[in-house]
C-alpha positions as CSV (number, residue, x, y, z in Angstrom):
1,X,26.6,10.9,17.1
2,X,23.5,10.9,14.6
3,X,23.2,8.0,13.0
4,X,19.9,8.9,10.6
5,X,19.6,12.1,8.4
6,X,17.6,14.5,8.8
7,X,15.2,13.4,6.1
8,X,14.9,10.5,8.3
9,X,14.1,11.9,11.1
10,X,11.1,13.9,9.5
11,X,9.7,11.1,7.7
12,X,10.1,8.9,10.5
13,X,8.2,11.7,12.6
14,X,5.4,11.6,10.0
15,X,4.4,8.1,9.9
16,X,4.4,7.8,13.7
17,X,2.2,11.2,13.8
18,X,0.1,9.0,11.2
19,X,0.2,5.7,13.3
20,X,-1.2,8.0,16.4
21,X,-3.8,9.7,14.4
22,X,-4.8,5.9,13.1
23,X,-5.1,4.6,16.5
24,X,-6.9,7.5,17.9
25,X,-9.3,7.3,15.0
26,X,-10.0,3.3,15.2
27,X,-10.1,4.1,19.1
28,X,-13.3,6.4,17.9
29,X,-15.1,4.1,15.6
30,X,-14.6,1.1,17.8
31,X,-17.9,1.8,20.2
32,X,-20.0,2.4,17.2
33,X,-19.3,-1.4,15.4
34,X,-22.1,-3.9,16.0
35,X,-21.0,-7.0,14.1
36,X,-19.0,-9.2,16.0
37,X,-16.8,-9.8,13.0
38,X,-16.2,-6.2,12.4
39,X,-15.3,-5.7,16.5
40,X,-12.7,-8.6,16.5
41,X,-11.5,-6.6,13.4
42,X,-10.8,-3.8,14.3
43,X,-9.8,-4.9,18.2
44,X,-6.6,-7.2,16.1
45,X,-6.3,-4.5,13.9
46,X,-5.5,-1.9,16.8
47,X,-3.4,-4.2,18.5
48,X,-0.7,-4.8,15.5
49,X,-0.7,-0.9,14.8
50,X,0.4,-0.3,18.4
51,X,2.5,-2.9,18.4
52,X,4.1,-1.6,15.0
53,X,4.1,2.0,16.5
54,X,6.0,1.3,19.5
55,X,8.2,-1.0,17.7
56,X,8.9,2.2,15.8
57,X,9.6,4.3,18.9
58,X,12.1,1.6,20.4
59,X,14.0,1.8,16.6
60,X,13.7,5.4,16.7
61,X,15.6,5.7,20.3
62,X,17.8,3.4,19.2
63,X,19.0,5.3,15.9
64,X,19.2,8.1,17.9
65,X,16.4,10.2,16.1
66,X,14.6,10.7,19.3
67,X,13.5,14.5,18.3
68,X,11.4,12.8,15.9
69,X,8.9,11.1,18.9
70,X,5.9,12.6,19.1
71,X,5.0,13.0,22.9
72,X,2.8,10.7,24.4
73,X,2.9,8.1,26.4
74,X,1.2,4.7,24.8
75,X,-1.1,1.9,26.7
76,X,-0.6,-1.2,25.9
77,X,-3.7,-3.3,24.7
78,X,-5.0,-6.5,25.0
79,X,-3.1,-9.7,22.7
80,X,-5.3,-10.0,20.1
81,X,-3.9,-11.3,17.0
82,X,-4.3,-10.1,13.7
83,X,-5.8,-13.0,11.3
84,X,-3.6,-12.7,7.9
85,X,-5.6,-11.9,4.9
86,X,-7.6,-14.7,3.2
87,X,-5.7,-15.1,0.2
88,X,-8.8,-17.5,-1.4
89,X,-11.3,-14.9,-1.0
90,X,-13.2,-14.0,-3.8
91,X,-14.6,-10.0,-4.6
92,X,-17.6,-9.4,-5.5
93,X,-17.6,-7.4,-8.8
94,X,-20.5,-5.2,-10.1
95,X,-23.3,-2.7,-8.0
96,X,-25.6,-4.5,-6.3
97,X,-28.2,-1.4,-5.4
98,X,-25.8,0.7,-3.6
99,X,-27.0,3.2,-1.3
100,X,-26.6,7.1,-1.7
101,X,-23.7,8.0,0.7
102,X,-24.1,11.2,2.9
103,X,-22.0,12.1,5.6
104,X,-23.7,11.2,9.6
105,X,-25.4,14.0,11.5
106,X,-24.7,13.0,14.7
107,X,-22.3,9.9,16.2
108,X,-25.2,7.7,16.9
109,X,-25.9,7.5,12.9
110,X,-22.5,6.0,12.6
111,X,-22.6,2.6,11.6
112,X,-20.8,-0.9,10.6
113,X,-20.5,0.3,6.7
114,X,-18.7,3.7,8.4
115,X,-16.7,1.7,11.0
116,X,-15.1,-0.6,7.9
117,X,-14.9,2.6,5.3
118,X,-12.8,4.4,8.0
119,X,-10.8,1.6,9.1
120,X,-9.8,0.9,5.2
121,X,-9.3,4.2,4.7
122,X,-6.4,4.7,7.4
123,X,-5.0,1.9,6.5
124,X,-4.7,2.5,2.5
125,X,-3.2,6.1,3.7
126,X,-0.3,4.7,5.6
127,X,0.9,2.2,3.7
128,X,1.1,4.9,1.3
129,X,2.6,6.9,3.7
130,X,5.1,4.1,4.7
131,X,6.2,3.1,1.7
132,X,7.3,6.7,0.7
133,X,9.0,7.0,3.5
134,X,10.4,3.2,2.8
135,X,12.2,4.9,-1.1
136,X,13.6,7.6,1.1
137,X,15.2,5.7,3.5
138,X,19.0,5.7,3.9
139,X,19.4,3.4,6.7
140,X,19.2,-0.7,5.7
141,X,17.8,-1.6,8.7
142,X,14.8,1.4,9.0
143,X,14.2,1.0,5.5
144,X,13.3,-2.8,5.4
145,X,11.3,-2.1,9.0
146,X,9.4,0.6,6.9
147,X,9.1,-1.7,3.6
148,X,7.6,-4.4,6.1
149,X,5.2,-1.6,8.0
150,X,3.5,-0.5,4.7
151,X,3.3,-4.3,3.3
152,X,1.2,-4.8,6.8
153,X,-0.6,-1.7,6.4
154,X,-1.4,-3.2,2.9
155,X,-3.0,-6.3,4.2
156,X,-5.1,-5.1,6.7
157,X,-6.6,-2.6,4.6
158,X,-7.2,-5.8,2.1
159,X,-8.9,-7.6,5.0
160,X,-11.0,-4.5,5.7
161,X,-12.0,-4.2,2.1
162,X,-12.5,-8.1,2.3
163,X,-15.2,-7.6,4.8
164,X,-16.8,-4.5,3.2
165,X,-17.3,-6.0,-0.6
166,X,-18.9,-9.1,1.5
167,X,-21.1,-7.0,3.3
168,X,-22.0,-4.6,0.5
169,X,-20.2,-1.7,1.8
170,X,-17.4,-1.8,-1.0
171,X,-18.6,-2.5,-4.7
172,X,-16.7,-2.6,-7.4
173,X,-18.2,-0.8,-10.6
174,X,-17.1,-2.6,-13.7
175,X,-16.7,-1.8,-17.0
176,X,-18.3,-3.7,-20.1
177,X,-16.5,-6.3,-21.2
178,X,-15.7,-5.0,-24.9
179,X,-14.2,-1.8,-22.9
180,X,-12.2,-3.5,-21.0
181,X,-10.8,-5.6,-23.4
182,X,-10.2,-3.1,-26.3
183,X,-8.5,-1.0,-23.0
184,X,-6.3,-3.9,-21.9
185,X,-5.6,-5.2,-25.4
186,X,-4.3,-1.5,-26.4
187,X,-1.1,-2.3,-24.8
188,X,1.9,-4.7,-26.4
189,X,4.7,-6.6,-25.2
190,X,8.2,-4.6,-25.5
191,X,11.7,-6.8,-26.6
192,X,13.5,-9.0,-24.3
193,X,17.2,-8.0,-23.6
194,X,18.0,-11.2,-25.8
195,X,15.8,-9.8,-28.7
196,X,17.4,-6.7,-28.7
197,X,20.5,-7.9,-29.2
198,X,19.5,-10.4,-31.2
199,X,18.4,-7.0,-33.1
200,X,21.5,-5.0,-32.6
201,X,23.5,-8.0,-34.3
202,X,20.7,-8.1,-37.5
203,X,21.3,-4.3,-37.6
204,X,25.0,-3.8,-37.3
205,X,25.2,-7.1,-40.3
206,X,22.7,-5.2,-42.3
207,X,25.2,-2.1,-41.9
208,X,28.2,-4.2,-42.8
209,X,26.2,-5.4,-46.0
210,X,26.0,-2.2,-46.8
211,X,29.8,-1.3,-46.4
212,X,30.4,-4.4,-48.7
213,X,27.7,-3.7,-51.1
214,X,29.6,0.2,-51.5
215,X,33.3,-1.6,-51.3
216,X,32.1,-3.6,-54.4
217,X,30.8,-1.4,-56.3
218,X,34.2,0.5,-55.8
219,X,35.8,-1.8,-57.2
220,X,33.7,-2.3,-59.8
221,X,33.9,1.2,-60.7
C-alpha cells in the first residue's frame, strides 16, 4: 500500500536529483580549492549532504516511494563533521575594489573565489528547493525531515558566504544611509488583535450613540 502521494513522490525525486547533482558538483570543485580552510569546507560540507541524501533514500524505502530513487549506488565518505555556523560573525558591508567577474577558460583558471561561489550557490538552491518541497508535504514525518534538510542547507550556505565576505569573494553593496532609512521608515506598524477590538467596541458604541441620538430626537419630534 502507498503510503505518500504522488506529489510526494515527485518532489521527493527532485530534491534527491538536486542532492546528486550537488554532490557531483562539490566533488568537481573540490581538486581546484587551495586554502586549507576552504578544503575542510567543502570536505564537512560533502560529508553532511551525503549523509542527508542517504538518510533520504532510507525514508524514501521506507514510505514506500521507492520509484522516486534515482539510480545510483552512493560511496560513503570519510567522517568529517560539519562545524555549525558562527553565529558571532560579523559581514563585512560595502565594495572593497571588487574584481570584474568573467567566467574561466579552462579548469585550471578555477580558483578559491569559484570553489566558495559554487559551493554557496548549491546550497542557497536546495534549501530553496527543500523548503518547497517541505509546504507541500503531506506526510508529518517527511515534512519535518524536509523542514530540517533545507534549515541545514540554509546554514551551510551561511558558512560558505561567511568565508567568502571574509575573503573578499562576497561583498555586500549598500545603500546610503538616507535611502535606506527613508526605504525602511516607509513602512508602519498594523493594529494588534487587542486594538482592533478595542476598535470594534469604540465603533459599534459610536453606532449605538447614533441610534440614541435619532431615538431622541424621535421623541422629541
Amino acid at each position: 500500500m502507498n503510503t505518500l502521494g504522488a506529489h510526494e513522490v515527485m518532489e521527493l525525486h527532485e530534491v534527491m536529483n538536486d542532492a546528486i547533482h550537488g554532490l557531483n558538483t562539490l566533488q568537481l570543485f573540490r581538486p581546484h580549492a587551495k586554502d586549507p580552510q576552504l578544503q575542510t569546507m567543502v570536505n564537512n560540507h560533502l560529508h553532511a549532504c551525503t549523509m542527508e541524501y542517504n538518510n533520504l533514500v532510507q525514508m524514501a524505502h521506507q514510505l514506500g516511494a521507492s520509484e522516486a530513487m534515482p539510480a545510483r549506488a552512493q560511496k560513503t565518505l570519510p567522517d568529517m563533521r560539519m562545524n555549525p555556523a558562527d553565529m558571532s560573525f560579523q559581514p563585512l558591508y560595502g565594495l572593497r575594489n571588487p574584481q570584474t567577474q568573467t567566467p574561466a577558460q579552462s579548469s585550471e583558471q578555477i580558483d578559491d573565489m569559484d570553489v566558495a561561489l559554487c559551493l554557496i550557490t548549491c546550497h542557497k538552491q536546495t534549501a530553496a528547493l527543500k523548503m518547497k518541497a517541505t509546504l507541500e508535504m503531506a506526510n508529518p514525518t517527511l515534512r519535518q525531515f524536509m523542514q530540517t534538510c533545507a534549515n541545514k542547507s540554509a546554514d551551510m550556505a551561511y558558512e560558505g558566504f561567511q568565508y567568502a565576505n571574509q575573503k573578499g569573494y562576497y561583498q555586500i553593496p549598500t545603500l546610503k544611509d538616507t535611502t535606506m532609512n527613508t526605504y525602511m521608515h516607509s513602512y508602519g506598524t498594523a493594529p494588534t488583535m487587542g486594538n482592533l477590538g478595542n476598535l470594534g467596541n469604540m465603533g459599534n458604541m459610536g453606532n449605538l450613540g447614533s441610534v440614541g441620538n435619532q431615538q431622541s430626537g424621535q421623541q422629541y419630534m
